[in-house]
N, C-alpha and C positions, 0 to 999 in steps of 0.2 A: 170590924168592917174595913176590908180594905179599897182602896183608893189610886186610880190610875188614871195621869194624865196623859194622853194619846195628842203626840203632833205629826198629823202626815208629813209636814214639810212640804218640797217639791217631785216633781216626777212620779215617778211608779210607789211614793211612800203613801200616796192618799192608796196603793190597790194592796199593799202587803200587811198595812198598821191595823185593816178591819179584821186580817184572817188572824194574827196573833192575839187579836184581841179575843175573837170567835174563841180561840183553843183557852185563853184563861178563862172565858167564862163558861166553860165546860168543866174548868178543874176547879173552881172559886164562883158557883154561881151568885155568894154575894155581891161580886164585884162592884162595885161603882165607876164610873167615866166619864171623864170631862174632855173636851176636845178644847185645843189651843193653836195658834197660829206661831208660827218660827218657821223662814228659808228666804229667800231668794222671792218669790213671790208675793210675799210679807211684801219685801223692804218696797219692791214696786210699787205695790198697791198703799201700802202706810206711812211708804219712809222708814221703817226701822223693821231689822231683822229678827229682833227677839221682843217683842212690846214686854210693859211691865207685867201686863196679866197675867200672859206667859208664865215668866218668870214666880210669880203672885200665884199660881194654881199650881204650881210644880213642889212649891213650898208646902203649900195645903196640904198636896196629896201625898207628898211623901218618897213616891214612885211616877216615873215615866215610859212612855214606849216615843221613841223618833223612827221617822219614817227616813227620808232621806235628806239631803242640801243642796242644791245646783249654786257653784259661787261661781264669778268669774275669771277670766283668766286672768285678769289686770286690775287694777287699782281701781276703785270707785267710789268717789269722794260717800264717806257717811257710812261706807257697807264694812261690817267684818262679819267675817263666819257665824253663821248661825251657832253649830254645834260648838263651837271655840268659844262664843260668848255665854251659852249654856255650859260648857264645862267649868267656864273661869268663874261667872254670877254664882252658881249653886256650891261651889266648892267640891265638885266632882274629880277628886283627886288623882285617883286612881282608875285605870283601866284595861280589863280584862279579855284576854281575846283566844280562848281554846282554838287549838290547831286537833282535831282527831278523827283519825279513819274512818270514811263511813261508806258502808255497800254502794255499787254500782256509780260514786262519784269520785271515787279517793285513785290514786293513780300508786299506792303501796298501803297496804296491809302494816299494821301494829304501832299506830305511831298515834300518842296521847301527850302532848304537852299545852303550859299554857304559857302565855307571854303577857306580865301584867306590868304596863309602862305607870311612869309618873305623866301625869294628864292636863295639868295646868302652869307648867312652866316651861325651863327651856329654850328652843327658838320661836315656840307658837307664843310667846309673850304681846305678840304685837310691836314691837317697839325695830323699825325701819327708820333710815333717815340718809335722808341725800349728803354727803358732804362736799359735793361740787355735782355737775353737771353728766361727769362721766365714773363718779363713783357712790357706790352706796352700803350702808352698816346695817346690821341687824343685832343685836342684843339678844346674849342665851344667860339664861337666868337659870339658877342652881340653890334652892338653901338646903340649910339642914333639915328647917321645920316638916316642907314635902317628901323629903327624901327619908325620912323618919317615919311619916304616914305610909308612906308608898310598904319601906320592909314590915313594919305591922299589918299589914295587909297581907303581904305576903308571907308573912307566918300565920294566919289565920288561914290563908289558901291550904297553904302547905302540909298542916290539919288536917285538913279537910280533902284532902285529894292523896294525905300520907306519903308525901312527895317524899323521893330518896336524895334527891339532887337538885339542888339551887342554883342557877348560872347568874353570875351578874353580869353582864354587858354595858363596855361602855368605852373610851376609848384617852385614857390618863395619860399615855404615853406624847399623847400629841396636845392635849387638855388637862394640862396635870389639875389646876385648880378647881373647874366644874367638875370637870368627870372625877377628878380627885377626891373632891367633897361626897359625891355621889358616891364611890362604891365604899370610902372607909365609913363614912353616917350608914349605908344600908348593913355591910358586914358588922358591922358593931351589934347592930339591933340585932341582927338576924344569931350571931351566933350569943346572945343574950336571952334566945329565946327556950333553949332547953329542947330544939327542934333534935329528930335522926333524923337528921338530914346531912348530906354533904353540900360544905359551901363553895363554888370554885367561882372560875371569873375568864370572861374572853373578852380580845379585842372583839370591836362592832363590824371589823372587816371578816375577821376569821368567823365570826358567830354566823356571820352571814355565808358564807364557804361552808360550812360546816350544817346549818340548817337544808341548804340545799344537798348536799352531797353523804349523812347522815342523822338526818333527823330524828329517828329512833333514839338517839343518844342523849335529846335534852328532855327533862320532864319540866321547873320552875324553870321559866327566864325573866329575871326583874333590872329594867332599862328603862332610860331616861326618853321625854316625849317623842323628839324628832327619830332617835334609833327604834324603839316599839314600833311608830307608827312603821316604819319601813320594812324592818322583822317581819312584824305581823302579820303584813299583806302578804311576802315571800312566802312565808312559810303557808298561807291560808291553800297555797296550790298543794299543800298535802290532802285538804280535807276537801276539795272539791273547786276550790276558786273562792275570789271574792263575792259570787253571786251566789254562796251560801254560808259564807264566814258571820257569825256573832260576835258582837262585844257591849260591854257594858261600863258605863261612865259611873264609878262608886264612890259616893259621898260620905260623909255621916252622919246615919240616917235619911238620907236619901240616893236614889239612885235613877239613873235613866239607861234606858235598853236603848241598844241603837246597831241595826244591819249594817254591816260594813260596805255593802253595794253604793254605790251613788246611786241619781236620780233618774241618769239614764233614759233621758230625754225622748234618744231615738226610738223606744221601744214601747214608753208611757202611754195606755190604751190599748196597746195591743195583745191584752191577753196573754203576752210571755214574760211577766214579771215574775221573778220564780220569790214567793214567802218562804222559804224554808231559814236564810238567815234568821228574817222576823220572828219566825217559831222559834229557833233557836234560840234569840235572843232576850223572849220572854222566859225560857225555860232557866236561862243564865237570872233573871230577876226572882224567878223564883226564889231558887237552890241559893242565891247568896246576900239577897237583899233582905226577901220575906222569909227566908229558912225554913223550906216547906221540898226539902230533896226529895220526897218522893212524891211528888206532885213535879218537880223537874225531870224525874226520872222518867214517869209517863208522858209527857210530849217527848223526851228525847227520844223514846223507844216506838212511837207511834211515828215520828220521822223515819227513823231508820227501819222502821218497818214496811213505810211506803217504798223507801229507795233500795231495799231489799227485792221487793216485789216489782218494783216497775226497772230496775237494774240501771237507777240512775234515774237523768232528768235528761231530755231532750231539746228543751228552750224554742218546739214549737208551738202553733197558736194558741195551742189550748194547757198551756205549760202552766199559769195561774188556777185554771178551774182544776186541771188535773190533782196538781199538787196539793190543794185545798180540800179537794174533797176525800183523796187519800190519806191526809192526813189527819181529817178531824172525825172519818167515821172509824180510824182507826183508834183514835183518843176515847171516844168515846166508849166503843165495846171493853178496851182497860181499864174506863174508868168505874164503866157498870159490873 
């Protein structure tokens, strides 16, 4: 029996977290669900962004779905990131973020890779600190231990997706010691692993030059938090934008699905929250959490079947209802 904790979060994650959940329990109708409280909305109403139960039912379950986070732009005594306190409490080490082509929203044809960061260290550490009035420090944390997790993962990707080409990204020349540690602990593992693969490595500026300017070129790309995070979102304008990009925050033994979209205030109730990240995103928990790939494979092809058919997405009023219901009567005639 499996087991999913659903956090809408804030914004449009309370209107995208029902439909992914709608399409697993189409492919898993034993599912079970519990709903929990984590964002911004939280912390107003309780004082604290992530409560313990949260945290306490996510364990239980095993598996997570997040809806989205609204933080704000400045400091605010007692608040850190929802999704940052969730990544660092559960040990959600590693994070997965597929860039690939899809009908009617991709802006080029044949382009399949995936960008799996280190998810708990880094500069999202937390650790800021004024050292006078007019300046201020931030702390980037690097060990072995993560960065060891991170390339075992990513040779278990790599399996799994038969990947020809490993990029490591990071940027040693300017960082010898962090990014140092980073890419000799990950090459070690990785070319330990008995992978066909080729192992290569970019600067974080070129990787980025080169994502924009041929993307077709990378299939694995494994980099440290703050470079992934920014990667990732670039590169998501191959597959459609952020407003349909998936990722998944992977643990061991647990995992949380989470849309790359914010919460998107402006738009929350209006009917144009586009689910299709969310679907996405559950389909990514399937194929590599619950290892159930062809039950990933059916929402991924009932997505791209809708945006086949409808030649993309529009993001007007009815861009919610549209996209929901194209995509789950699709789910379902694949699934019968």
């Amino acid at each position: 029996m499996r087991r999913l904790c659903v956090i809408p979060g804030d914004g449009i994650g309370a209107e995208v977290t029902p439909i992914a959940v709608a399409a697993l329990r189409i492919l898993l109708p034993e599912l079970q669900t519990v709903e929990a409280l984590a964002g911004w909305g939280c912390f107003v109403e309780h004082g604290c962004a992530v409560p313990e139960r949260t945290l306490e039912l996510m364990r239980e379950c095993g598996a997570g779905l997040f809806g989205a986070v609204q933080s704000p732009a400045h400091a605010v005594p007692g608040y850190r990131s929802a999704i940052l306190t969730l990544r660092q409490q559960l040990g959600l080490s590693v994070n997965l973020r597929p860039v690939r082509s899809r009908p009617g929203i991709s802006p080029r044809p044949g382009i399949d890779l995936m960008i799996l960061r280190e998810n708990s260290e880094g500069l999202y550490i937390g650790r800021e600190h004024m050292t006078s009035p007019d300046r201020a420090i931030a702390e980037r944390q690097i060990s072995r231990q993560a960065c060891e997790i991170l390339a075992q993962r990513a040779a278990q990707v790599a399996r799994q997706r038969q990947t020809k080409r490993i990029t490591l990204v990071h940027k040693a020349n300017v960082l010898p010691l962090t990014c140092g540690l980073f890419r000799d602990t990950c090459r070690a593992v990785l070319e330990g692993q008995g992978l066909h693969a080729q192992i290569d490595e970019r600067l974080v500026d070129v990787a980025a030059l080169q994502l924009v300017e041929q993307p077709e070129n990378f299939d694995l790309v494994v980099t440290t938090n703050l470079f992934g995070d920014i990667l990732s979102d670039l590169a998501s304008y191959w597959s459609g934008g952020l407003a349909t990009a998936p990722s998944l925050n992977w643990g061991e033994g647990i995992a949380l699905a989470e849309p790359v979209h914010g919460s998107a205030p402006d738009i929350a109730g209006s009917g144009r929250a586009n689910p299709i990240a969310a679907l996405l995103s559950a389909a990514l928990l399937l194929r590599y959490h619950w290892s159930l790939p062809n039950e990933a494979a059916r929402l991924e092809s009932a997505v791209e079947g809708f945006l086949q058919e409808a030649g993309g997405v529009d993001f007007g009023t009815q861009t919610t209802e549209r996209v929901t219901d194209g995509v789950l009567s699709r789910l379902g005639t694949l699934q019968g």
